[in-house]
C-alpha positions in Angstrom: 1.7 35.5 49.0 -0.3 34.6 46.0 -1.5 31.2 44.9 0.8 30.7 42.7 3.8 31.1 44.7 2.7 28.7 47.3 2.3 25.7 44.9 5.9 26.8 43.1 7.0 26.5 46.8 5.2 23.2 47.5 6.2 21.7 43.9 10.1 22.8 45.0 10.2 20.8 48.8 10.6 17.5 46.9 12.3 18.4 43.4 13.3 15.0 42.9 9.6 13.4 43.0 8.0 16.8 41.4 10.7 16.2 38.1 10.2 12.6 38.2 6.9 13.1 37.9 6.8 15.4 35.2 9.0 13.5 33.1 6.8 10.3 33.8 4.1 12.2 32.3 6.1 13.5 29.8 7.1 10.3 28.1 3.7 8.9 28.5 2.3 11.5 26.5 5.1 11.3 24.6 4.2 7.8 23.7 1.1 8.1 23.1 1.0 11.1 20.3 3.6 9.0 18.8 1.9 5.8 18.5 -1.2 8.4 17.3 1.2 9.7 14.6 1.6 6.0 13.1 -2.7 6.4 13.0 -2.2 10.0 11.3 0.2 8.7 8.9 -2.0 5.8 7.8 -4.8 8.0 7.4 -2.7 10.7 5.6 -1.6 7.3 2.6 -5.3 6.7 1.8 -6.3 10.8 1.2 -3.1 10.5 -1.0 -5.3 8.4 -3.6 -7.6 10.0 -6.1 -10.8 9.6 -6.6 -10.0 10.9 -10.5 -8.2 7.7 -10.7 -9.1 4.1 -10.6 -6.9 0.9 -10.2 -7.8 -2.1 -11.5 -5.9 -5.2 -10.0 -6.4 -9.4 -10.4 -9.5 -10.3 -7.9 -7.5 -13.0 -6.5 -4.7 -11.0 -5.4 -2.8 -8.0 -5.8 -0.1 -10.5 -6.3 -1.4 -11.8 -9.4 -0.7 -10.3 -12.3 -2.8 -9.3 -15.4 -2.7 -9.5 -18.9 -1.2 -6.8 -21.0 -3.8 -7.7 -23.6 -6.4 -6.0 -21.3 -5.4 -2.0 -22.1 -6.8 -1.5 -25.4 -10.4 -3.0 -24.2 -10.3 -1.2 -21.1 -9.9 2.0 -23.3 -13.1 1.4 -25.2 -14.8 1.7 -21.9 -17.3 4.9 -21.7 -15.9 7.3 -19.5 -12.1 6.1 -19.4 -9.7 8.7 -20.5 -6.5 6.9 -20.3 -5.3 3.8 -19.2 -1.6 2.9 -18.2 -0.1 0.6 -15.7 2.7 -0.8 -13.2 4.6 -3.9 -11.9 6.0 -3.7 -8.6 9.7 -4.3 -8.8 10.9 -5.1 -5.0 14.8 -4.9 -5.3 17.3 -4.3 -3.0 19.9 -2.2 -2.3 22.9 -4.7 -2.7 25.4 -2.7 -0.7 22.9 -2.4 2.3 20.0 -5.2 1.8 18.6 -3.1 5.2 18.3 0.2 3.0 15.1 -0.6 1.4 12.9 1.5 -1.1 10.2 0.9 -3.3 10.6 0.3 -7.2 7.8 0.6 -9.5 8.4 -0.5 -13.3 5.9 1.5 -15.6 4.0 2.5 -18.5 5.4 5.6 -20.4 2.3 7.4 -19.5 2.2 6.2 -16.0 3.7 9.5 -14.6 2.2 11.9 -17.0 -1.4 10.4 -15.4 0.0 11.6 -12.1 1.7 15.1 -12.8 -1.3 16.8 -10.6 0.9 15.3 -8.0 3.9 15.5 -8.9 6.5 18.0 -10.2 9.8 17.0 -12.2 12.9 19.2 -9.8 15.7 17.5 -11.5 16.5 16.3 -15.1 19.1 15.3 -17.0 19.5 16.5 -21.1 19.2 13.4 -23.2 22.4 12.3 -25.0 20.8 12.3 -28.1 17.4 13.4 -29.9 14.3 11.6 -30.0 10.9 11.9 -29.7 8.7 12.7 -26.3 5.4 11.0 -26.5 2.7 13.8 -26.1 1.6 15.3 -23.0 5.2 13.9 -21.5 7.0 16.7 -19.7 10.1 17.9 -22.0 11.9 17.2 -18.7 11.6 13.5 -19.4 13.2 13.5 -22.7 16.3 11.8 -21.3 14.0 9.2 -19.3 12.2 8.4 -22.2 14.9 7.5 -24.6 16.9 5.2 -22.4 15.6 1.6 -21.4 17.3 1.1 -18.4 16.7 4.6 -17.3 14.5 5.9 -13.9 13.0 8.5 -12.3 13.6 9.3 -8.2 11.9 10.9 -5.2 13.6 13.6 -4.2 13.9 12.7 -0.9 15.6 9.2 -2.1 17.8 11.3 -4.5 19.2 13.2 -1.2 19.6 10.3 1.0 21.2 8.3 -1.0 23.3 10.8 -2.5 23.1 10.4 -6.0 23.8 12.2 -9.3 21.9 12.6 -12.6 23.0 10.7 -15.2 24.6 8.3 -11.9 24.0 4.5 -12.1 22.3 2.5 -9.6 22.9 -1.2 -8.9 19.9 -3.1 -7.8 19.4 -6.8 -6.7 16.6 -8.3 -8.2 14.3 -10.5 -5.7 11.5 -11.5 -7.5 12.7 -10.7 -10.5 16.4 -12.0 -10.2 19.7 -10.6 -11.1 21.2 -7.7 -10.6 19.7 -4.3 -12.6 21.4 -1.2 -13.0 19.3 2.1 -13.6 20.4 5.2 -14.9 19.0 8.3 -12.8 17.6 10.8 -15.4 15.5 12.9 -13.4 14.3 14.0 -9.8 10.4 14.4 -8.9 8.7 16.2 -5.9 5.9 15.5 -4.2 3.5 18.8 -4.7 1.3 16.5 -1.6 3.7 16.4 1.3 1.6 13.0 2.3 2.9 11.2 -1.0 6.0 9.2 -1.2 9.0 10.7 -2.3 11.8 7.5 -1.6 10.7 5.6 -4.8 11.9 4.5 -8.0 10.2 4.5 -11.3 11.6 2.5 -14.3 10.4 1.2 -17.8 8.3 -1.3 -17.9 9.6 -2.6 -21.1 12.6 -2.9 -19.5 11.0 -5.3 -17.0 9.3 -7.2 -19.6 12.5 -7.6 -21.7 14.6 -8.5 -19.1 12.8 -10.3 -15.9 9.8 -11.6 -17.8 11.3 -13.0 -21.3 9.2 -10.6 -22.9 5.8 -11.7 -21.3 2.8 -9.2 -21.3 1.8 -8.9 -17.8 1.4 -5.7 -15.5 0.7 -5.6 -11.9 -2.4 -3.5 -12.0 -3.4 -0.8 -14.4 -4.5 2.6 -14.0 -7.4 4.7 -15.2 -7.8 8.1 -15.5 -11.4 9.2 -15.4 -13.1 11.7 -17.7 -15.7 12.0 -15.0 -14.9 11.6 -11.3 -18.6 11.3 -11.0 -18.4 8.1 -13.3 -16.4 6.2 -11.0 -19.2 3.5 -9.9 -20.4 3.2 -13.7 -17.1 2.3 -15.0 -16.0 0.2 -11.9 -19.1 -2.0 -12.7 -18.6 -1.8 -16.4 -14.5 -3.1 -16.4 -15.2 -5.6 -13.5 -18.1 -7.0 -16.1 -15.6 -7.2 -18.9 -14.3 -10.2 -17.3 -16.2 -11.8 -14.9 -15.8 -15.0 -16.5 -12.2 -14.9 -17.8 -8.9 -16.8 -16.7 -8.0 -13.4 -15.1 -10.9 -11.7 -13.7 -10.6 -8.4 -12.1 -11.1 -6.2 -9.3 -11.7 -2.5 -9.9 -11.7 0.3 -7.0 -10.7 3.9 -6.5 -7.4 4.4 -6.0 -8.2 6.0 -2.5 -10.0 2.6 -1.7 -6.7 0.6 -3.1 -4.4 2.9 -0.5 -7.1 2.0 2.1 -6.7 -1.6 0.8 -2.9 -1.6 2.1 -3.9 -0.1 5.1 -6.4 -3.0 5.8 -3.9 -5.6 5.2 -2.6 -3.9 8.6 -5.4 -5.7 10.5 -5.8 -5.0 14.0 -2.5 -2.9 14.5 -4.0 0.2 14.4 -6.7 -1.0 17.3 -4.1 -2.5 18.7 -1.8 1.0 18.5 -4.6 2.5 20.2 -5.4 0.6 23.0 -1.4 0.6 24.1 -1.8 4.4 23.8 -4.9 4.5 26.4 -3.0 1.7 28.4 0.1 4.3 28.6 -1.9 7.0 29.8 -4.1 5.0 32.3 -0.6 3.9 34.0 1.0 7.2 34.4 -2.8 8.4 35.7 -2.3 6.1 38.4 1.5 7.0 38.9 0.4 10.8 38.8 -2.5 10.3 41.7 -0.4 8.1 43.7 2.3 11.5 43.6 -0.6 13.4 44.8 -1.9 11.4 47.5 1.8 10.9 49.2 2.0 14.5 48.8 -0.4 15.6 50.2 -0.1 13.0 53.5 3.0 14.5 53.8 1.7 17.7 54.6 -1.7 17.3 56.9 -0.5 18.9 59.9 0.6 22.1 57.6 -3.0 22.0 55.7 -4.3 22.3 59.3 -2.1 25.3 60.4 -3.0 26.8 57.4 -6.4 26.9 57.9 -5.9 27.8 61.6 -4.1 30.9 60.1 -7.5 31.7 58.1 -6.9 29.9 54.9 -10.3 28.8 53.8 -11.3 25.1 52.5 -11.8 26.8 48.7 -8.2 27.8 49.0 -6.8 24.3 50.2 -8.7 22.8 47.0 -7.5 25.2 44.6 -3.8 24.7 45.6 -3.9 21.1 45.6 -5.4 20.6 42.5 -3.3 23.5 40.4 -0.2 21.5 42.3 -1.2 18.5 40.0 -2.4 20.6 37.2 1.6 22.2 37.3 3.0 19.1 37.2 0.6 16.9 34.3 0.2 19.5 32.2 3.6 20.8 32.1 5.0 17.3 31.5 2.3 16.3 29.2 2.1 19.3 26.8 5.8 19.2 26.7 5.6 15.5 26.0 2.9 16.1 23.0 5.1 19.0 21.2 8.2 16.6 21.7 6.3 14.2 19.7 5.4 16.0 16.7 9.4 17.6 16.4 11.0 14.4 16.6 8.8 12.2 14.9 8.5 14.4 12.1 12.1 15.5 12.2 13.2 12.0 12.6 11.5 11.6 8.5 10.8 7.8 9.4 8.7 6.7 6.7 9.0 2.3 6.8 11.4 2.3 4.6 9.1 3.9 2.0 6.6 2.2 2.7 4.4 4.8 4.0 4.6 8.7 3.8 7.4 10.4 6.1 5.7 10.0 9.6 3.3 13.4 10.9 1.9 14.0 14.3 -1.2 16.3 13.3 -1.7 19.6 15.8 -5.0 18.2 16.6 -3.0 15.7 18.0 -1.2 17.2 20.4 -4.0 19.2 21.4 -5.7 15.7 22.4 -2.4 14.8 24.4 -2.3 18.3 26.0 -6.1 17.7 27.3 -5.2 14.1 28.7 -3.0 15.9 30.5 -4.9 18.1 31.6 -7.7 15.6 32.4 -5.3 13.8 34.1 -4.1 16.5 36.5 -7.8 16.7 36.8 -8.2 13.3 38.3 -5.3 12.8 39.9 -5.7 16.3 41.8 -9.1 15.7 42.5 -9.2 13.3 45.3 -6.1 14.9 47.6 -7.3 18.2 46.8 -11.2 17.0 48.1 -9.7 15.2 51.2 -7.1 17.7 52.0 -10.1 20.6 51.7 -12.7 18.6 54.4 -10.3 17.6 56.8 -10.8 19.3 60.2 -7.9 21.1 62.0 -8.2 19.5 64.7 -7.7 16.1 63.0 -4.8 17.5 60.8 -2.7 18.9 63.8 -3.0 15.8 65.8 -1.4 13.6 63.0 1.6 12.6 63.9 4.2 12.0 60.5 
């Protein structure tokens, strides 16, 4: 009889503790590449940004808006190739206030500056002609020649079920009312990281209609002639007005994702440490298995031996016992992650990109189980190993 066949025999005499086991193991790994997935996920927002790109915001707060006065001087700075700029919207969905997305009200170069990234799928003809400012995609002719007009993600477009040329009721929140839009055209995400459940409208539309016609943007955008000018030009606009009413903060737009990841705090430390607390338990759970197991069976380790099995042997099937049951449960657990949380497209509520569970990942949750069959195996397998046959066949169970 080979190894092999002795532990599937061993692991069968108590099916009920061996499954329970397993599946112990299983949601703890489970658990922990999922709360590792929320980590991936955060990371994969801040590679979204650009290093190409800069953002320039209030140095108060984000929440502050700026001037729309400051574009054309912000254009006479060396090594700025465009400049545009966006107002975060923050409506709701009035049939369902739980279905949120985002809504971003923008320049009419705004998503031109990021067609690297994106791709128009969908697009409705315009009613009538007009002019498409240059460098716009042709697929945006409709977009551009109606106000209330938007742009969707094309995940968005799919979940909600919409139309082109459908319109979209909105409830305004900090910009009161409630806003229709006009869905003109569909865009993909060429980086499967970026966010495809958002909205993009004219700003003028905002300005006209929630603002009374002020000139004030969120933040503005810059699109770099030089990538390798980035730390000139941040120094240069942040100078520009130092010592005005609204001074400003200027970063890469990969240090502005990371910005919204900071304002996370601790939670990813936090998402950590309850991952590592998960596993420690069902390490203890595991040995405890092990040890009962093996208790159970001390006369029959001595018989064994008696019939000429050797203390090597003994060792080796106690500890590929535990490795049988951890790492069968565990790497199960780890692929289980990565299909349902990714299948599952949870992304915030568009808040963040639709949640991953990287392969490198799961290859860390299939070595803690593996490391854990290790240590829980380790002890039982060493005790049962030494033990003398005369002690083992005079224990009474």
């Amino acid at each position: 009889m080979s190894l092999l066949s002795l532990v599937l025999v061993n692991l069968g005499r108590n099916k009920r503790r061996t499954i329970l086991t397993a599946l112990s193991v299983l949601v703890a790994l489970f658990l922990f590449c999922a709360l590792r997935g929320v980590l991936d996920t955060l990371e994969a927002s801040i590679r979204v940004g650009s290093e190409a790109r800069l953002v320039t915001r209030n140095a108060i707060s984000l929440i502050f808006p700026l001037p729309l006065s400051y574009q054309e001087r912000l254009l006479t700075v060396p090594g700025v190739r465009s400049v545009s700029y966006a107002n975060w919207f923050g409506g709701r969905d009035p049939v369902d206030q739980s279905n949120f997305y985002a809504q971003f009200a923008v320049a009419e170069n705004y998503l031109p500056i990021y067609a690297s990234d994106i791709e128009i799928v969908a697009f409705d003809r315009p009613q009538v002609a007009g002019a498409v400012p240059p460098g716009v995609d042709p697929k945006l002719a409709a977009f551009m020649n109606e106000r209330d007009a938007c742009v969707v993600g094309e995940r968005l477009f799919n979940r909600m079920k919409w139309k082109l040329g459908q319109t979209v009721p909105v409830s305004g929140t900090i910009f009161p009312g409630t806003w229709t839009f006009t869905v003109r055209a569909v865009y993909h995400a060429k980086n499967p990281a970026m966010n495809e459940e958002a909205m993009f409208f004219h700003w003028k539309y905002l300005s006209e209609k929630g603002m009374g016609g002020q000139g004030q943007v969120g933040w503005y955008v810059l699109e770099l002639s030089d990538p390798g000018q980035a730390g000139a030009v941040t120094r240069a606009v942040d100078a520009l007005y130092a010592n005005s009413a609204a001074a400003t903060h200027t970063e890469t737009e990969r240090a502005f994702q990371a910005g919204f990841v900071s304002m996370y705090g601790n939670v990813p430390f936090l998402i950590g440490v309850i991952g590592l607390a998960v596993v420690f338990a069902i390490l203890l759970v595991a040995a405890n298995t092990m040890m009962m197991a093996t208790r159970e069976r001390t006369a029959e380790f001595g018989v064994m031996k008696t019939l000429g099995f050797d203390d090597g042997t003994i060792f080796r099937l106690v500890l590929v016992e535990a490795a049988v049951i951890t790492f069968g449960g565990g790497a199960l657990g780890a692929l289980l992650a990565k299909l349902v949380i990714e299948g599952s497209d949870f992304n915030a509520m568009g808040l963040l990109p639709p949640m991953t569970v990287r392969w490198a990942t799961v290859l860390v949750g299939v070595a803690i189980a593996v490391v854990i069959g290790a240590a829980s195996g380790l002890v039982p397998a060493w005790q049962a190993s030494q033990r003398r046959i005369v002690d083992a066949l005079r224990r009474v169970e």
